[in-house]
C-alpha distance (Angstrom), angle and dihedral (degrees) to the residues before:
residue distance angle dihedral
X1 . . .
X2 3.96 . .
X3 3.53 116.0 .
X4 4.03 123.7 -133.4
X5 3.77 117.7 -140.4
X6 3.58 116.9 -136.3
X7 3.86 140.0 164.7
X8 4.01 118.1 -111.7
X9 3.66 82.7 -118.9
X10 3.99 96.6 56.5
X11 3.66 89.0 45.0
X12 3.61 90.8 52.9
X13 3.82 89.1 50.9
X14 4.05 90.8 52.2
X15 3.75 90.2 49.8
X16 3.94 92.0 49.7
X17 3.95 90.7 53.5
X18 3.35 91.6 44.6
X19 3.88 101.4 44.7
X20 3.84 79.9 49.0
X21 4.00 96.5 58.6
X22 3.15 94.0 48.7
X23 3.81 104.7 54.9
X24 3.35 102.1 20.0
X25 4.04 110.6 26.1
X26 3.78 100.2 40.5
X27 3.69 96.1 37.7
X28 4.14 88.7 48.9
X29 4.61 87.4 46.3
X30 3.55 90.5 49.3
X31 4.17 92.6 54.7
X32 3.48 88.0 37.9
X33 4.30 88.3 54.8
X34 3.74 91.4 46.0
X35 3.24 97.8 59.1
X36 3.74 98.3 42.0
X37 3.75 82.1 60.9
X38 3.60 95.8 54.5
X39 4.13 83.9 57.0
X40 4.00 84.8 73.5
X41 3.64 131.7 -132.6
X42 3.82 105.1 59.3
X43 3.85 98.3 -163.4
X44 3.94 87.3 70.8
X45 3.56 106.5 29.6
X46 3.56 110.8 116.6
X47 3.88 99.1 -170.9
X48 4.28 87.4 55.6
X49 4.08 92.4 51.2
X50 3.81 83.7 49.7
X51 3.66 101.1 43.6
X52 3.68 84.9 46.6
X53 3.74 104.1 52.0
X54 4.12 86.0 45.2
X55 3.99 88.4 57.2
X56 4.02 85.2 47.8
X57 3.82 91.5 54.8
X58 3.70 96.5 44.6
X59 4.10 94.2 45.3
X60 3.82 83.5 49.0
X61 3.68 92.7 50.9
X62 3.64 96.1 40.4
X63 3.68 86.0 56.1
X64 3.58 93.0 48.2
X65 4.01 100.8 48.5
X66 4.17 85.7 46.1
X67 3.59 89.2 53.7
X68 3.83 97.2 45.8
X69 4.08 90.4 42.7
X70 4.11 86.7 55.0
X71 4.12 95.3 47.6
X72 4.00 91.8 39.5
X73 3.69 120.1 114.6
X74 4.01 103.8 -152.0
X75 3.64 102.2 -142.8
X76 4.09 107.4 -171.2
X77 4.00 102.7 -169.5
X78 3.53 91.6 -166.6
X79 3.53 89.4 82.4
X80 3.80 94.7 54.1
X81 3.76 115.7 102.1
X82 3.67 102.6 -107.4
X83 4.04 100.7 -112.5
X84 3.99 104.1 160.2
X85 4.20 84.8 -115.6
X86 3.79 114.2 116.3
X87 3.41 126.7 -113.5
X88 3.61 151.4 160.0
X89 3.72 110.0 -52.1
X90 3.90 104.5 13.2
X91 3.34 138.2 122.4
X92 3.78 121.3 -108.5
X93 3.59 123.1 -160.6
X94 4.14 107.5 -159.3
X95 3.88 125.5 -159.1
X96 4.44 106.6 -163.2
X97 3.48 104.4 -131.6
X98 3.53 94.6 -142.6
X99 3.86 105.8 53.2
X100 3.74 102.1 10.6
X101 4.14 89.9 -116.9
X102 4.19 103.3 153.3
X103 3.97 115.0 -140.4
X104 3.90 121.0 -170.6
X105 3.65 124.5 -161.2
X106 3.44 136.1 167.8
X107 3.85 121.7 -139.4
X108 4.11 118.8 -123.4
X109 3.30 147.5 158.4
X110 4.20 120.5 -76.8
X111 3.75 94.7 -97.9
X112 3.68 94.0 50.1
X113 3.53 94.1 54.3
X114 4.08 117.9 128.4
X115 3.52 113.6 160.6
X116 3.97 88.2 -168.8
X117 3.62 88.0 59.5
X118 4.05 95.0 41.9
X119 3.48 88.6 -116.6
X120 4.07 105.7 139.5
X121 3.25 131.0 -170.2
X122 3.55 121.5 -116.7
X123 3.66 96.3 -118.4
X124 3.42 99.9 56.2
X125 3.69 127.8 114.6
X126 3.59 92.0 -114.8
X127 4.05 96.2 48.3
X128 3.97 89.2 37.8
X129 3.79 81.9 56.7
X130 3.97 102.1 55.2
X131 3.98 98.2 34.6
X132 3.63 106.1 109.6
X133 3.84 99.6 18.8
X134 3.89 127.3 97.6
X135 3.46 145.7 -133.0
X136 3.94 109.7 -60.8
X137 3.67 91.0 18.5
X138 3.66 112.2 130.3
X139 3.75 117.0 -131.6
X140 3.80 131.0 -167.9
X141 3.73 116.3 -147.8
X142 3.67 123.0 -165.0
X143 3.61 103.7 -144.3
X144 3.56 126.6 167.0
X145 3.47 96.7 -92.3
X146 3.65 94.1 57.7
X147 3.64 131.7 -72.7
X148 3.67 111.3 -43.6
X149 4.28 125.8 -157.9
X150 3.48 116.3 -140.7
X151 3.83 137.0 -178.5
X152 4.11 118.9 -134.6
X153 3.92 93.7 -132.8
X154 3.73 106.5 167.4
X155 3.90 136.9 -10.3
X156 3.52 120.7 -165.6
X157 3.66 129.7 -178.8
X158 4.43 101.7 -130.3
């Protein structure tokens, strides 16, 4: 069975949404489904289909945040001697080659990933890239764009 890494802090987020669709979400459906059957005839009730396909969704994603929570490999990098090499749930602070312009990201696991919060997922091309290197390595990244040189400035453990 294949692991999932994930930060304590993405695991934490999981639990929340889970912990919160199951005593809030399904309780909140199945009211919502009892009284659309109280409206009568359930073949043309348009309240019951709805109520029903939202119960759907959250049983599905209940299902899906338990499964992920029981394959997930909580990796706290706080507890990683601090060695300038980059790892699995660090924080990378880039310098572009070209035009000096610094980037930082930190590295997480895919369902943490938000690009507009420069949080990247550990599988992709840019975090496959810098795992492994160290601090004033230079690392070239091929990005859509092109290929892109970047400098390994700092990497802290947050």
């Amino acid at each position: 069975m294949n692991r999932v890494p994930m930060t304590v802090q993405g695991e934490q987020a999981l639990r929340e949404e889970l912990e919160r669709l199951k005593k809030v979400d399904r309780p909140e459906i199945t009211q919502a489904i009892a009284e659309a059957r109280e409206h009568g005839d359930l073949k043309e009730n348009a309240e019951y289909h709805a109520a029903r396909e939202q119960q759907s969704f959250a049983e599905g994603r209940i299902q899906e945040l338990e499964h992920k929570l029981s394959h997930a490999q909580i990796i706290d990098v706080t507890t990683i001697p601090l060695t300038g090499k980059v790892v699995f749930g660090v924080t990378v602070t880039l310098i572009d080659v070209e035009d000096d312009r610094t980037v930082t990201y930190r590295i997480v696991g895919e369902d943490e990933a938000d690009a507009k919060a420069n949080l990247i997922s550990v599988n992709s091309p840019i975090a496959r890239a810098l795992v492994g290197k160290m601090e004033g390595d230079e690392v070239t990244v091929n990005a859509p764009g092109g290929d892109v040189t970047y400098e390994i400035d700092t990497v802290e453990h947050l």
